[in-house]
Each structure stands twice: as C-alpha cells, then as structure tokens.
PQR file of N, CA, C, O and H, with PARSE charges and radii, in Angstrom:
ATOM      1  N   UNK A   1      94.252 111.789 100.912 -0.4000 1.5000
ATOM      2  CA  UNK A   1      94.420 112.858 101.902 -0.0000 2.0000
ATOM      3  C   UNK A   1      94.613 114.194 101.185  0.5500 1.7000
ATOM      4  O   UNK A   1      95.216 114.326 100.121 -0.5500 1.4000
ATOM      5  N   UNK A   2      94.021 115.188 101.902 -0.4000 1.5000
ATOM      6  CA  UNK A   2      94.108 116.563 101.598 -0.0000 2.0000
ATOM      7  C   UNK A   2      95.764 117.185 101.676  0.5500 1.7000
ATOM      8  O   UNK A   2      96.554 116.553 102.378 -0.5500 1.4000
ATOM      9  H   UNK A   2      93.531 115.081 102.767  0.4000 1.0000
ATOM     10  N   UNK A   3      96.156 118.180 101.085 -0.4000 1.5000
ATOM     11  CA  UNK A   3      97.322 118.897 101.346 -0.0000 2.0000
ATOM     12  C   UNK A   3      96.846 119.548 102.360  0.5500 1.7000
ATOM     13  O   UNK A   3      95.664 119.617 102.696 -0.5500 1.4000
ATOM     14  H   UNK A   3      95.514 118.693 100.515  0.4000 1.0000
ATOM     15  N   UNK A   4      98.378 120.361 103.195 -0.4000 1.5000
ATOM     16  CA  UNK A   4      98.310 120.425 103.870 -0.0000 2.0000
ATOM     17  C   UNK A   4      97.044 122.188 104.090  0.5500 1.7000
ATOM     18  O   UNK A   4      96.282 122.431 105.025 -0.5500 1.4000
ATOM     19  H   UNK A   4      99.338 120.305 102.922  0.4000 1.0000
ATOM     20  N   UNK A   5      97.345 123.113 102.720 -0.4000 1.5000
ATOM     21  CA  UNK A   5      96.872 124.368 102.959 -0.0000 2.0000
ATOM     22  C   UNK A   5      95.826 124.216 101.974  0.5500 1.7000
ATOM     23  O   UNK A   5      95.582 125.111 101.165 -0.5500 1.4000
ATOM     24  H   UNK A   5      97.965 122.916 101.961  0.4000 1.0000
ATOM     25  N   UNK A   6      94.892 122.591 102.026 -0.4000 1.5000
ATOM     26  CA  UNK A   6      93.445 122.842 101.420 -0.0000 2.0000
ATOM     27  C   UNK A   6      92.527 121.668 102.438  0.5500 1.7000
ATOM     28  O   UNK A   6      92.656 120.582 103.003 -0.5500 1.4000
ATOM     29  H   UNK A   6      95.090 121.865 102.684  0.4000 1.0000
ATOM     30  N   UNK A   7      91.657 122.639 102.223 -0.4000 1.5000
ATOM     31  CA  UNK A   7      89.910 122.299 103.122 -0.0000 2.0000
ATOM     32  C   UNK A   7      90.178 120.575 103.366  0.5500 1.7000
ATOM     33  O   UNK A   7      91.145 119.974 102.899 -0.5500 1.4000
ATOM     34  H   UNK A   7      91.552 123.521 101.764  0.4000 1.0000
ATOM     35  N   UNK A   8      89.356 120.106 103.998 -0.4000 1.5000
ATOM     36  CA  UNK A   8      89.668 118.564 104.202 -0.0000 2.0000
ATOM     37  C   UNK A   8      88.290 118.183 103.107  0.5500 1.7000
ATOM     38  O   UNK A   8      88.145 117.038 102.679 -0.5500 1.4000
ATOM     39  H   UNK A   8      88.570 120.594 104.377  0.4000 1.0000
ATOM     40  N   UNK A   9      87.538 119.074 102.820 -0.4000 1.5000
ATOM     41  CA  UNK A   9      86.173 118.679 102.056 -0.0000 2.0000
ATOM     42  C   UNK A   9      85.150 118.708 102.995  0.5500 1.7000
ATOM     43  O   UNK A   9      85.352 118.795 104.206 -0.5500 1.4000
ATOM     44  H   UNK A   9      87.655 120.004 103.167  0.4000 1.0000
ATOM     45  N   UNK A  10      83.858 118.624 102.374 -0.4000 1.5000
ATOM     46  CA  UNK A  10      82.355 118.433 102.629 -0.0000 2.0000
ATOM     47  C   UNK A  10      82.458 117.259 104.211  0.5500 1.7000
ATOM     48  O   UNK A  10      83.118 116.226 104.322 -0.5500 1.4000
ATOM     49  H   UNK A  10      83.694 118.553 101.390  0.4000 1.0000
ATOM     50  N   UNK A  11      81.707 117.806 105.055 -0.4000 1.5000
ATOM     51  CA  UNK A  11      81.698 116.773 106.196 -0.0000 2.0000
ATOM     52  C   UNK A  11      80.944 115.684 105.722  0.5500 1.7000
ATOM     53  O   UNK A  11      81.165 114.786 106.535 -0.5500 1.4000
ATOM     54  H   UNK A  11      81.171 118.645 104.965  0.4000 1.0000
ATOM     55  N   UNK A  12      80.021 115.180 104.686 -0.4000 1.5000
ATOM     56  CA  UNK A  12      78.953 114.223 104.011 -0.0000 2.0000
ATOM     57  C   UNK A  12      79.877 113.256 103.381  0.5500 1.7000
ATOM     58  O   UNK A  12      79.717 112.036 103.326 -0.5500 1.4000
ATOM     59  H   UNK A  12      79.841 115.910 104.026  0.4000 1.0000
ATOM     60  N   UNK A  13      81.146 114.147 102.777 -0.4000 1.5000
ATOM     61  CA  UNK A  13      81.824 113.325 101.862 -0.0000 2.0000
ATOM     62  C   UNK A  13      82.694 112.778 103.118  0.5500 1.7000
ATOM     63  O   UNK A  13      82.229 111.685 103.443 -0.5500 1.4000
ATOM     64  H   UNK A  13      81.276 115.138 102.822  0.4000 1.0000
ATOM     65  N   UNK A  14      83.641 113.096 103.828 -0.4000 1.5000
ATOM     66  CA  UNK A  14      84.245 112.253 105.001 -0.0000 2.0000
ATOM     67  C   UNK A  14      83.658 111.746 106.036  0.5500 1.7000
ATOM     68  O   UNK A  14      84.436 111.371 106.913 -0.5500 1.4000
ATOM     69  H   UNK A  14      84.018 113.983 103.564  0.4000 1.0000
ATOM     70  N   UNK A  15      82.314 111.572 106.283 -0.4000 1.5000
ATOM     71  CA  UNK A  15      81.261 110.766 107.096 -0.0000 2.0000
ATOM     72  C   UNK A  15      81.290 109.466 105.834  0.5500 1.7000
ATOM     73  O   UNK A  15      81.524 108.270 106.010 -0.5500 1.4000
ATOM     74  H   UNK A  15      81.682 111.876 105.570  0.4000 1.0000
ATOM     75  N   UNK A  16      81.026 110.053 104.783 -0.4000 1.5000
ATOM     76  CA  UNK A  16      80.809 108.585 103.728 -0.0000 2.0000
ATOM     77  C   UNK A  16      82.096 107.704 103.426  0.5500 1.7000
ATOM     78  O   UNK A  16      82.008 106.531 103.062 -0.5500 1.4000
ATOM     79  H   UNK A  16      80.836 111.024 104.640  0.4000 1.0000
ATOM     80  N   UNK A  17      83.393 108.425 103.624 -0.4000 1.5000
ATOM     81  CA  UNK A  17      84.419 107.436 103.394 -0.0000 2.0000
ATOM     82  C   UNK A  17      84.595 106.922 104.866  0.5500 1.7000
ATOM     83  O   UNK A  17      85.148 105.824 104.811 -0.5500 1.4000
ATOM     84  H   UNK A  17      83.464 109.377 103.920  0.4000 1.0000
ATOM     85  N   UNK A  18      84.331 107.305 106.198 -0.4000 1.5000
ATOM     86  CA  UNK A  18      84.288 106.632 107.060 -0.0000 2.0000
ATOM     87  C   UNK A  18      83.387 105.665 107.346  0.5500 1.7000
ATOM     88  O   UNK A  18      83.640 104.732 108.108 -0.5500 1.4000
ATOM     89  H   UNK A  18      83.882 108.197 106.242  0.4000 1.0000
ATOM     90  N   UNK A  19      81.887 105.888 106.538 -0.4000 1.5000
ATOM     91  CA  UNK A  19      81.049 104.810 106.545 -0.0000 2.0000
ATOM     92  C   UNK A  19      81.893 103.394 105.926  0.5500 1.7000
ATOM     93  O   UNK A  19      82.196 102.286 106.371 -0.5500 1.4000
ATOM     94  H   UNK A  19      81.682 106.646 105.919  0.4000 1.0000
ATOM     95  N   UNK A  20      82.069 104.156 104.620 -0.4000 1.5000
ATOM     96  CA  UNK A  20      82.567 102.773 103.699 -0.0000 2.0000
ATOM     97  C   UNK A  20      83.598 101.874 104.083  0.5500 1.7000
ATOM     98  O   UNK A  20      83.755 100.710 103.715 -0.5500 1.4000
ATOM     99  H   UNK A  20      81.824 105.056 104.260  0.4000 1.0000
ATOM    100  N   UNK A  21      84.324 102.592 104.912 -0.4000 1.5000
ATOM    101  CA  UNK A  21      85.904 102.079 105.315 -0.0000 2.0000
ATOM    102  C   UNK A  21      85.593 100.780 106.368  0.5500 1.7000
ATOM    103  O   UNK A  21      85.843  99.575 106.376 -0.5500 1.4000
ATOM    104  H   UNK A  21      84.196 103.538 105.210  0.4000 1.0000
ATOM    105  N   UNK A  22      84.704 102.024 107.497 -0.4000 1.5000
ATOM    106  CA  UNK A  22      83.813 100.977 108.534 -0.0000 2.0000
ATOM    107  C   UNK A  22      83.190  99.303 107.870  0.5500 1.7000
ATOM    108  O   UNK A  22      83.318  98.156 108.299 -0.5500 1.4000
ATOM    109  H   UNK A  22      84.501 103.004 107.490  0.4000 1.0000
ATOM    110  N   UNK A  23      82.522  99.861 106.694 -0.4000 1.5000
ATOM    111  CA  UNK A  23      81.805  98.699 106.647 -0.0000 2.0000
ATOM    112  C   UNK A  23      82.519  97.717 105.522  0.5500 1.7000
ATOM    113  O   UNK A  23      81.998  96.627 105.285 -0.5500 1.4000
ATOM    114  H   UNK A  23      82.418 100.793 106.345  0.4000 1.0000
ATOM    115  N   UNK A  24      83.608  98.090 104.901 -0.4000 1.5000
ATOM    116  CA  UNK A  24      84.638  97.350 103.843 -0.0000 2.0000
ATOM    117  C   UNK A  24      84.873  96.446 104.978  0.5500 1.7000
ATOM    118  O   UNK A  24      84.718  95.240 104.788 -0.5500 1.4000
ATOM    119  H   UNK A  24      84.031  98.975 105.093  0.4000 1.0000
ATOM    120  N   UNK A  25      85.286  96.948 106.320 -0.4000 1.5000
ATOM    121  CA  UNK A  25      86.207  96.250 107.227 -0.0000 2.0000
ATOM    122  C   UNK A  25      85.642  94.908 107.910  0.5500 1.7000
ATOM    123  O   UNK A  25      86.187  93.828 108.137 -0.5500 1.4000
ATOM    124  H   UNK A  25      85.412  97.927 106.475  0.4000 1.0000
ATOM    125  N   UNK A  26      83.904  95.548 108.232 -0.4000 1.5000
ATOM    126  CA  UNK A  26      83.287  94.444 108.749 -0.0000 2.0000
ATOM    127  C   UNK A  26      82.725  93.429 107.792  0.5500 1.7000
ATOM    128  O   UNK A  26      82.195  92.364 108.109 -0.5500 1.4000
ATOM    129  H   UNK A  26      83.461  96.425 108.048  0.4000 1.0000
ATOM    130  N   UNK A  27      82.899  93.866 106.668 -0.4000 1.5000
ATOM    131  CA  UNK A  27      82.891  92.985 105.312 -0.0000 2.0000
ATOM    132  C   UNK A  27      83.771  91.829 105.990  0.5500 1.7000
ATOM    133  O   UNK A  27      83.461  90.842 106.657 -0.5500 1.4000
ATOM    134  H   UNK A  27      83.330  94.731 106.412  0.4000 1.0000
ATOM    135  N   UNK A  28      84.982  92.345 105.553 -0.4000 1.5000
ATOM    136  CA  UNK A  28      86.729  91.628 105.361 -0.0000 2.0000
ATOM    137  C   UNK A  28      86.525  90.504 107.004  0.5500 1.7000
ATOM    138  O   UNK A  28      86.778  89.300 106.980 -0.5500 1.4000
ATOM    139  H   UNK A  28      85.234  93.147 105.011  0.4000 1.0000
ATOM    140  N   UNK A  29      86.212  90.977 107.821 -0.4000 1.5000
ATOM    141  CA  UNK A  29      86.193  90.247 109.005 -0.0000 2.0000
ATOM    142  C   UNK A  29      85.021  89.077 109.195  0.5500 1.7000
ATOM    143  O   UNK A  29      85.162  87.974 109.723 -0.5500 1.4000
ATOM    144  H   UNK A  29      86.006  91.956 107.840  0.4000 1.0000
ATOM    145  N   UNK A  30      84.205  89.468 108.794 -0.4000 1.5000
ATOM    146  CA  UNK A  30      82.646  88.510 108.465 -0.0000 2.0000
ATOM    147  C   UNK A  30      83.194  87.357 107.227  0.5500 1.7000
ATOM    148  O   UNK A  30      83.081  86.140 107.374 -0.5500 1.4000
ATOM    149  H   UNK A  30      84.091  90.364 108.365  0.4000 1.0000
ATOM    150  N   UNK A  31      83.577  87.774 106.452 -0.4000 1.5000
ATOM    151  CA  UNK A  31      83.965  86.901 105.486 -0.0000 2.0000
ATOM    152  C   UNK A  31      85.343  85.605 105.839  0.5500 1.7000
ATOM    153  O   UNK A  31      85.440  84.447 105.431 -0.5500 1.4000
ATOM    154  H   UNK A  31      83.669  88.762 106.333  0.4000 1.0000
ATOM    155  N   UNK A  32      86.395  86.540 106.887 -0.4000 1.5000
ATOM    156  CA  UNK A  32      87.318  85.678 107.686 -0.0000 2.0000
ATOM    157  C   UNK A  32      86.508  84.740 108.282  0.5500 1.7000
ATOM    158  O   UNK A  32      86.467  83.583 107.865 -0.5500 1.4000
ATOM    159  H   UNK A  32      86.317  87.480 107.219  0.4000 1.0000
ATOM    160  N   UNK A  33      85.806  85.159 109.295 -0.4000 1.5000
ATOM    161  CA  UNK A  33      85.625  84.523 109.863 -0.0000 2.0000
ATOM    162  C   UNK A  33      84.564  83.329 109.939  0.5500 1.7000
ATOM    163  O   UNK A  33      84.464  82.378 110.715 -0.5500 1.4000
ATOM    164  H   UNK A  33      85.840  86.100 109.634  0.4000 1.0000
ATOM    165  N   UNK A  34      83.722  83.791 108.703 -0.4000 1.5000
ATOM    166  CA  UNK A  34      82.637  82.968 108.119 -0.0000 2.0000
ATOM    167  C   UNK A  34      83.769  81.666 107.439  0.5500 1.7000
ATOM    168  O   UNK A  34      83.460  80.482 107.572 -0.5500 1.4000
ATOM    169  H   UNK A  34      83.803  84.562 108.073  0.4000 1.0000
ATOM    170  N   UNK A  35      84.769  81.984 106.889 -0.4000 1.5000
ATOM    171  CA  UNK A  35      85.538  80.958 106.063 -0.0000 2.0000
ATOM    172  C   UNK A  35      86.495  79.985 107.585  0.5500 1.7000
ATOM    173  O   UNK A  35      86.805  78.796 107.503 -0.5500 1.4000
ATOM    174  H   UNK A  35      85.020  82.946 106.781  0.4000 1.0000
ATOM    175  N   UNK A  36      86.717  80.672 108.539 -0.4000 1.5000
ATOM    176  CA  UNK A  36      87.262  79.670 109.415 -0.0000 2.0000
ATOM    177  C   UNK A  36      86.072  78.699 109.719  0.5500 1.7000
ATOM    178  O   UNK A  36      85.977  77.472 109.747 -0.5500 1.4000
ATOM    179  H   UNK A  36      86.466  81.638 108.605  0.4000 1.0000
ATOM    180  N   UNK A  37      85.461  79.424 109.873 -0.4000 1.5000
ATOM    181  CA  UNK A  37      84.120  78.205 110.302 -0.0000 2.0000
ATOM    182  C   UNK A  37      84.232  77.063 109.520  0.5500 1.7000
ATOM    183  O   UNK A  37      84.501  75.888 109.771 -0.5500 1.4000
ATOM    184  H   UNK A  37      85.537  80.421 109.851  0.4000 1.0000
ATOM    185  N   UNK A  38      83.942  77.736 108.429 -0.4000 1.5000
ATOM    186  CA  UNK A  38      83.729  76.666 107.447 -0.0000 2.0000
ATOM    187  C   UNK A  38      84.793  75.939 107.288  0.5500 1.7000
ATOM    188  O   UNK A  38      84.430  74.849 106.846 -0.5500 1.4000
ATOM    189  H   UNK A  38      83.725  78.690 108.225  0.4000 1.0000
ATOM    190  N   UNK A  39      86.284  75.992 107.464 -0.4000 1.5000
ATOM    191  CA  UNK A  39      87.585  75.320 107.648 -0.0000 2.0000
ATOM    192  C   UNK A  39      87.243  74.141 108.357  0.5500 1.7000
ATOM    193  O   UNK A  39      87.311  72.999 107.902 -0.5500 1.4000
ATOM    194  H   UNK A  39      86.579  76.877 107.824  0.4000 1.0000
ATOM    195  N   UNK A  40      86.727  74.599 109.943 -0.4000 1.5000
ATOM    196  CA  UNK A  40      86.418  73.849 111.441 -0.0000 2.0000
ATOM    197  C   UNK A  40      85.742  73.099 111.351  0.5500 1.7000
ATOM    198  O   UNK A  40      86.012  72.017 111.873 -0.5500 1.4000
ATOM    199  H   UNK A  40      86.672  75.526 110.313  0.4000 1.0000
ATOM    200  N   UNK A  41      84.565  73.267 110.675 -0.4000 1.5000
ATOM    201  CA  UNK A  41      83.153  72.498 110.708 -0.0000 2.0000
ATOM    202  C   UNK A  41      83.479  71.072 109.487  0.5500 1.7000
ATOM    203  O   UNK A  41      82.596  70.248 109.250 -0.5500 1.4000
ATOM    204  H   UNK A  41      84.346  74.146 110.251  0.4000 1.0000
TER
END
C-alpha cells in the first residue's frame, strides 16, 4: 500500500495486481476443490 500523501501509481499497474490477486485466488480455490474431489472419489 501507498502512503498516505503519495499517488496510488499507474492505473495498468493496479488493474495488474487486481488481475493477479483475482486469479492467485481462483487458482487456490480450483486446486481446493479439485483435491476434495479427489478425497471423495
């Protein structure tokens, strides 16, 4: 995170850590839930 009395940055660069974050997450959840399966089955 930025301080409080500097720029937040480039809108490209915080579109891209929201991409990555987004898709770390649906990583982390695909991989849960791919492994319960595989628990069940």
């Amino acid at each position: 995170m930025s301080a409080p009395g500097e720029a937040a940055g480039p809108l490209w660069k915080r579109l891209g850590w929201f991409v990555l974050l987004w898709a770390a997450g649906v990583a982390v959840i695909g991989t849960v839930a791919w492994l319960i399966r595989l628990w069940l089955l």
